[in-house]
C-alpha positions in Angstrom: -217.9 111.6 33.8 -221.2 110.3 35.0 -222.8 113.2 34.1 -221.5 113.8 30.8 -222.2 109.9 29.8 -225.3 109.2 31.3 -226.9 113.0 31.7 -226.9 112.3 35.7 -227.3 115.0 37.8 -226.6 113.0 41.3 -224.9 109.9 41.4 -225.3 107.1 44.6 -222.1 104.8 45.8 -223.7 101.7 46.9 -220.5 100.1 45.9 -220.3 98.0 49.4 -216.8 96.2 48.9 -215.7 98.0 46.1 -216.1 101.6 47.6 -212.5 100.9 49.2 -210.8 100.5 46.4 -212.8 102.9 44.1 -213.2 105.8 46.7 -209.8 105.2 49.0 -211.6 104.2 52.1 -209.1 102.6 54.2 -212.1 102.0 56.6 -213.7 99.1 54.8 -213.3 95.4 55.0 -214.9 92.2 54.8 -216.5 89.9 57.1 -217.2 86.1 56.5 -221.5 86.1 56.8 -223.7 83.4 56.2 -228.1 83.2 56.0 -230.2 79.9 56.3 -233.4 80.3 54.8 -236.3 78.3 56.3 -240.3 77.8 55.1 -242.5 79.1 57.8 -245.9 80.1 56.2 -247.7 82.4 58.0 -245.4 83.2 61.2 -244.8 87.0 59.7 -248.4 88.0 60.1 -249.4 85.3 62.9 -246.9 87.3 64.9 -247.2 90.6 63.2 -242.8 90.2 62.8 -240.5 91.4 60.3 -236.8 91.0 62.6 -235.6 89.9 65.9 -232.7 89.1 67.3 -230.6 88.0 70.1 -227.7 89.9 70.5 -226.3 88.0 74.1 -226.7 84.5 72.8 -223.0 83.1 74.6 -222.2 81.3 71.2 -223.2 84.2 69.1 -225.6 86.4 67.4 -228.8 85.1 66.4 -231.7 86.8 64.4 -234.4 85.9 62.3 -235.7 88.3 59.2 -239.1 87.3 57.4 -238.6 87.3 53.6 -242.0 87.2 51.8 -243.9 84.3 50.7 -243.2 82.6 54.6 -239.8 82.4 54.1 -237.7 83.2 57.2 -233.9 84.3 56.8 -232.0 82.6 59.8 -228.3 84.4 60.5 -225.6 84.8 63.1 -222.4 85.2 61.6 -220.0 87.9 60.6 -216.1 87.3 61.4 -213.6 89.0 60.5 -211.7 87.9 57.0 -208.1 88.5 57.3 -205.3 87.1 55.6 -203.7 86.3 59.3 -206.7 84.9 60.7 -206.6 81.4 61.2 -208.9 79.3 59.1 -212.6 79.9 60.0 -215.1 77.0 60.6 -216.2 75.7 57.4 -219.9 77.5 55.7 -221.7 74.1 56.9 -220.5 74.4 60.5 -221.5 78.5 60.8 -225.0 77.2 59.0 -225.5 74.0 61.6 -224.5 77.0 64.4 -226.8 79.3 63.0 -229.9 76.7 63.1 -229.0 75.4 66.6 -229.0 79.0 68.2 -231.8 80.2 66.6 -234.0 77.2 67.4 -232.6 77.8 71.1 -233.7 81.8 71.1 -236.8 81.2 69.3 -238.1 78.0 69.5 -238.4 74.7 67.3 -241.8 76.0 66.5 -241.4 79.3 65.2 -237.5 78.4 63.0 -237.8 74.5 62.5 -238.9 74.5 59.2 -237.8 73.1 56.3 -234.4 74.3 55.3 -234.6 75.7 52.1 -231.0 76.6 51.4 -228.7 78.8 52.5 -225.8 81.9 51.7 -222.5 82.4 52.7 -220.7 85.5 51.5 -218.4 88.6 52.0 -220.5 91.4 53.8 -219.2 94.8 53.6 -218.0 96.2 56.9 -216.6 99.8 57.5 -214.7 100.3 60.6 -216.5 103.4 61.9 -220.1 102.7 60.5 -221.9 103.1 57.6 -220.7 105.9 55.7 -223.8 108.1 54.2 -222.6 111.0 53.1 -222.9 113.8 50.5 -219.8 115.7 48.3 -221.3 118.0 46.6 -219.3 118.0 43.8 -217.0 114.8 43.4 -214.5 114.9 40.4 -214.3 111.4 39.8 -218.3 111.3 38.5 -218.0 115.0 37.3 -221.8 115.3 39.5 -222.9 115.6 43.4 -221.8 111.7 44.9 -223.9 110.5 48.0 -222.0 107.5 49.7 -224.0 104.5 51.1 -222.2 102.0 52.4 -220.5 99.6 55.1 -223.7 98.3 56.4 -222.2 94.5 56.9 -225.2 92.1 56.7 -227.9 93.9 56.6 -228.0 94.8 52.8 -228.3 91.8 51.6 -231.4 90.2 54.3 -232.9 93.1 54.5 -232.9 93.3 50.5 -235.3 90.9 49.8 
């Protein structure tokens, strides 16, 4: 056990993806997300911003999150990954998307800098919500378990 190994006295799941399988919780799955980060020095304190978004866009989300070091984080993707889905647009496609809405929502001078690069991975999603929760005693880690997960995108731009 966790606590018998490593001497803790509280363990945290942040296990994202993995707290399905590890935990049994038939509530998580993934979705297909993707982030373009842009250089734009000085737009987080010229406008005083950290996030914003544009949840009604008609051809999908849109947000912008500032990094550090005047990077912006562009994003407006999460679809659902199944195996009976039909093949989803390709990562370049959901990255041109992403650039075109945001500079639509926010303007070619706030989000058309230089593209820097860009991420496209599997976000963990939990049908219900995030699940943060306490068991006082779990017998898998032998200690009291607090469970922090399903929060889709936002743990990995808002990690930074």
């Amino acid at each position: 056990s966790a606590r018998r190994e490593h001497g803790a006295d509280l363990v945290v799941n942040c296990l994202g993806l993995g707290a399905g399988k590890v935990f049994g919780d038939a509530a998580m799955h993934g979705v297909i997300g993707d982030l373009v980060y842009i250089r734009a020095p000085g737009v987080e304190e010229k406008l005083d911003l950290a996030a914003v978004s544009d949840e009604e866009h008609p051809d999908g989300l849109a947000y912008i999150v500032a990094q550090c070091d005047g990077i912006i984080a562009l994003a407006g993707t999460a679809e659902e990954h199944t195996a009976e889905a039909e093949s989803p647009p390709s990562a370049e496609a959901r990255r041109q998307g992403i650039l075109k809405r945001c500079r639509e929502v926010f303007g070619q001078e706030l989000v058309g800098g230089e593209v820097l690069g860009s991420w496209t991975g599997m976000r963990p999603q939990r049908h219900g919500g995030i699940r943060l929760e306490l068991e006082r005693l779990n017998l898998v880690v032998g200690a009291p378990l607090i469970h922090n997960y399903g929060h889709g995108g936002s743990g990995v731009v808002l990690s930074w």
